[in-house]
ZAGURO-911918 format. One record per residue (C-alpha): z, x, y. Coordinates in pm, whole numbers. Each point is the difference from the previous one (the first is absolute). Example, Ala and Ser with C-alpha at 12.3 -4.5 7.8 and 13.67 -1.06 7.14 Angstrom:
REM ZAGURO-911918
<atom zz="780" xx="1230" yy="-450"/>
<atom zz="-66" xx="137" yy="344"/>
//
This chain:
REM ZAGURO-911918
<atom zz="-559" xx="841" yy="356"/>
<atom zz="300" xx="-45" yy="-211"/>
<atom zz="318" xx="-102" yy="146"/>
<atom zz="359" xx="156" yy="-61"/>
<atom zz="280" xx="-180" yy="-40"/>
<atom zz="348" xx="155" yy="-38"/>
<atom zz="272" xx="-248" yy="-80"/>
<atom zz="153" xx="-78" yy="368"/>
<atom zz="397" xx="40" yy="53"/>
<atom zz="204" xx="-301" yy="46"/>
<atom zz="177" xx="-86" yy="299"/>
<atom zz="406" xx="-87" yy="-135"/>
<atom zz="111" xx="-314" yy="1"/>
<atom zz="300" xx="75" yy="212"/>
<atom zz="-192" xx="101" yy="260"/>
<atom zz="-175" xx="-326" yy="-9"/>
<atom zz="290" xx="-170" yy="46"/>
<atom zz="130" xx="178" yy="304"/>
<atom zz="-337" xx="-58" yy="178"/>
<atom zz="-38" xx="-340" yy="-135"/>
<atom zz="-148" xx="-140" yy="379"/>
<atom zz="-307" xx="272" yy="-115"/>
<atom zz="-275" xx="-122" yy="-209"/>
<atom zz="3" xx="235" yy="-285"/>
<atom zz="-247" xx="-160" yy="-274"/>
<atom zz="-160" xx="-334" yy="-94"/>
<atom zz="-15" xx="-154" yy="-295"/>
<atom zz="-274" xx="-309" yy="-89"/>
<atom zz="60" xx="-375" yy="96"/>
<atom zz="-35" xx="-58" yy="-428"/>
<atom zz="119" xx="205" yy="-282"/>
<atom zz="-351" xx="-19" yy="-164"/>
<atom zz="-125" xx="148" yy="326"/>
<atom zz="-84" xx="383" yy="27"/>
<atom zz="-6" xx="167" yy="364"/>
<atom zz="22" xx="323" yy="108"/>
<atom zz="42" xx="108" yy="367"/>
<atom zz="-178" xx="281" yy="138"/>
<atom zz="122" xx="214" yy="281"/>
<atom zz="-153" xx="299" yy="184"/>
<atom zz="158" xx="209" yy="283"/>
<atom zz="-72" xx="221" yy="264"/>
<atom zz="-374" xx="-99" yy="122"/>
<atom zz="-244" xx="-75" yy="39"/>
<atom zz="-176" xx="340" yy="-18"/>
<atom zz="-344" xx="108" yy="-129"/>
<atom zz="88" xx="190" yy="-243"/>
<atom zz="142" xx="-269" yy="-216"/>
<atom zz="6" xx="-370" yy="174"/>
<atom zz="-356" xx="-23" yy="-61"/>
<atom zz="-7" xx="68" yy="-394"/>
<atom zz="299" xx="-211" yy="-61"/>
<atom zz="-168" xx="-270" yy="192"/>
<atom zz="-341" xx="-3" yy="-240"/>
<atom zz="219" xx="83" yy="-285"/>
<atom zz="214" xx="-324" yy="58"/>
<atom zz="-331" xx="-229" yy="112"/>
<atom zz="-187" xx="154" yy="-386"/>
<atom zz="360" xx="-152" yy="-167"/>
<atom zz="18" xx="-307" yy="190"/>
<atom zz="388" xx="99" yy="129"/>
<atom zz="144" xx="-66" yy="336"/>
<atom zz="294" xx="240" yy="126"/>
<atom zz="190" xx="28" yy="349"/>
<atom zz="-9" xx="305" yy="215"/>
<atom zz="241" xx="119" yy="150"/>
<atom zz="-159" xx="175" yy="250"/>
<atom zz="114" xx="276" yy="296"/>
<atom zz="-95" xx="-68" yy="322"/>
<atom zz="-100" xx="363" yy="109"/>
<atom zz="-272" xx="-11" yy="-295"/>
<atom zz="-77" xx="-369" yy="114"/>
<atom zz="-74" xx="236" yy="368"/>
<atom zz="-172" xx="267" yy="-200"/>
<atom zz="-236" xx="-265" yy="-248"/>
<atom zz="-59" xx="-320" yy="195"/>
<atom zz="-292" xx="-3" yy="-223"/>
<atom zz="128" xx="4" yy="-344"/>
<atom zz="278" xx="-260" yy="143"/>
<atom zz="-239" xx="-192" yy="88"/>
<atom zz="-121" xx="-24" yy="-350"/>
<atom zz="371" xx="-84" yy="-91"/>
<atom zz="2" xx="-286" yy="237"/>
<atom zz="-327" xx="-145" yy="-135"/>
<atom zz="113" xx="12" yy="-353"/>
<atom zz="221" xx="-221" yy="-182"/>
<atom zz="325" xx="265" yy="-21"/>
<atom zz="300" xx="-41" yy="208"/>
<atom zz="94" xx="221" yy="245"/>
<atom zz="389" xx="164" yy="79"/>
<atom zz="130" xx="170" yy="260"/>
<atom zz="129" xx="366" yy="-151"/>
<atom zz="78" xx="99" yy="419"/>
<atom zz="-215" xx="209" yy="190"/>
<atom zz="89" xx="333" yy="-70"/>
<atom zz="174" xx="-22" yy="-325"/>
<atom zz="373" xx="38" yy="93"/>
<atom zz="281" xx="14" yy="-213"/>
<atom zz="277" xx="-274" yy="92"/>
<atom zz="285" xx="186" yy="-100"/>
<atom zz="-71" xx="288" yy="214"/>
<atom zz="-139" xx="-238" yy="306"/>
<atom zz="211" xx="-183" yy="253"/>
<atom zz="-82" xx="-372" yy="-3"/>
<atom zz="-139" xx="-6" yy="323"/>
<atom zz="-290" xx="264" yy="-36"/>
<atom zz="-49" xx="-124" yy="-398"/>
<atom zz="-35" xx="-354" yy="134"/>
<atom zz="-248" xx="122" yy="319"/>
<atom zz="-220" xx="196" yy="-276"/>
<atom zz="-32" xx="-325" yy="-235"/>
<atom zz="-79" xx="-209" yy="290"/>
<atom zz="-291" xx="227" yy="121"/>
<atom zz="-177" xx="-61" yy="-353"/>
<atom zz="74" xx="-342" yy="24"/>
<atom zz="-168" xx="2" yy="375"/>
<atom zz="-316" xx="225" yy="-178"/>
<atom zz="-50" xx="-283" yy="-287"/>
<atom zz="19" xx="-266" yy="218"/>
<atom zz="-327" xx="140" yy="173"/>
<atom zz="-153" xx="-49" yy="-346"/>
<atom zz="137" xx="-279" yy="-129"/>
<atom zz="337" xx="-241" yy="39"/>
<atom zz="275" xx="229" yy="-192"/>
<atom zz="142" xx="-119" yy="-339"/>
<atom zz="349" xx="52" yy="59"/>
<atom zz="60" xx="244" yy="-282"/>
<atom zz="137" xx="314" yy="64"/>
<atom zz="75" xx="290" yy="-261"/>
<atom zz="260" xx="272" yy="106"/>
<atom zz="-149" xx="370" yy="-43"/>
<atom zz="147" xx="217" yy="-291"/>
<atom zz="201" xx="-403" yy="-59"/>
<atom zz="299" xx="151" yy="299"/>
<atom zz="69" xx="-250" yy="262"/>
<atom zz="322" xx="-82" yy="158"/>
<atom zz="144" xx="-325" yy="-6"/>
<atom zz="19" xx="-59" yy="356"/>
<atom zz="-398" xx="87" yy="-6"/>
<atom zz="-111" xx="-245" yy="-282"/>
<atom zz="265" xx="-246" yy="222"/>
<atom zz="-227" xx="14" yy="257"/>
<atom zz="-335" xx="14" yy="-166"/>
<atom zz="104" xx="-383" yy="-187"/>
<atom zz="96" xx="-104" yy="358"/>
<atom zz="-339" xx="41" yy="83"/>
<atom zz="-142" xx="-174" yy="-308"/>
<atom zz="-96" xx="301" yy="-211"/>
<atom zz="88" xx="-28" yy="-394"/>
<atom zz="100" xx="370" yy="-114"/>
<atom zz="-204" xx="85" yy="-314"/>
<atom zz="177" xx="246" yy="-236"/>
<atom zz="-147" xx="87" yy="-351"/>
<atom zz="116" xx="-66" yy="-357"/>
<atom zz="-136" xx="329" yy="-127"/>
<atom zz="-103" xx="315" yy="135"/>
<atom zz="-301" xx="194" yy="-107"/>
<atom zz="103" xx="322" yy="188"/>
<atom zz="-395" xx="76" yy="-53"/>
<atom zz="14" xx="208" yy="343"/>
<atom zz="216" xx="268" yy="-218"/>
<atom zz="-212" xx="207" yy="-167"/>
<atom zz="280" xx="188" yy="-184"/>
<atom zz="36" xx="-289" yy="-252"/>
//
């Protein structure tokens, strides 16, 4: 199967700098070293987590997933192979909520309840990746209170659009 790569969008450096408590990418511990950090959103789900999951284990590559915890419900199974792996697992909330349009209170409830669904499976990671990258500050406040790391991206694929 050959693999398509379009050349991902940068995220500005301004906005970087405004939400510099976020972790928005990560560069080697030498300059002679080469890493790259792989993210997926949104499981896990059948129709993808699977492949990606061989795919990753034929290349030798560890990623984190940020999963949501309504598909976590849906596919204990296929978590379950996330959780065995080596892969890190996120918290993307359990329903997929955008923070801007969510009062803190109900966005904070909603990332807990994944947090409370990974915990069944294994102790969570403490990494948590805002849906569509929207989160208010009083919700990100909140989720470093409780020890979680927020987990932004350097560059964005947008391989869910399929008008590009």
């Amino acid at each position: 199967m050959k693999l398509k790569f379009d050349l991902p969008v940068k995220t500005p450096k301004l906005l970087k700098r405004l939400y510099s408590g976020y972790v928005w990418d990560k560069y080697a511990t030498s300059a002679t070293e080469k890493t790259l950090y792989l993210t997926f959103d949104d499981g896990p789900i059948p129709e993808v987590t699977p492949w990606v999951l061989e795919l990753l284990k034929a290349y030798n590559a560890e990623a984190t997933f940020f999963c949501i915890g309504d598909n976590i419900s849906k596919n204990p199974e296929i978590f379950q192979q996330l959780v065995s792996s080596s892969h890190s697992i996120g918290n993307h909330t359990y329903n997929h909520l955008k923070g801007w349009k969510t009062n803190t209170e109900t966005y904070l409830a909603n990332a807990f309840k994944t947090e409370e669904i990974i915990s069944r499976f294994a102790t969570p990671q403490k990494l948590f990746r805002p849906p569509y990258g929207k989160i208010k500050r009083s919700q990100a406040k909140a989720l470093k209170k409780r020890g979680y790391h927020i987990i932004m991206y350097d560059a964005i694929a947008y391989d869910w659009d399929q008008k590009l």
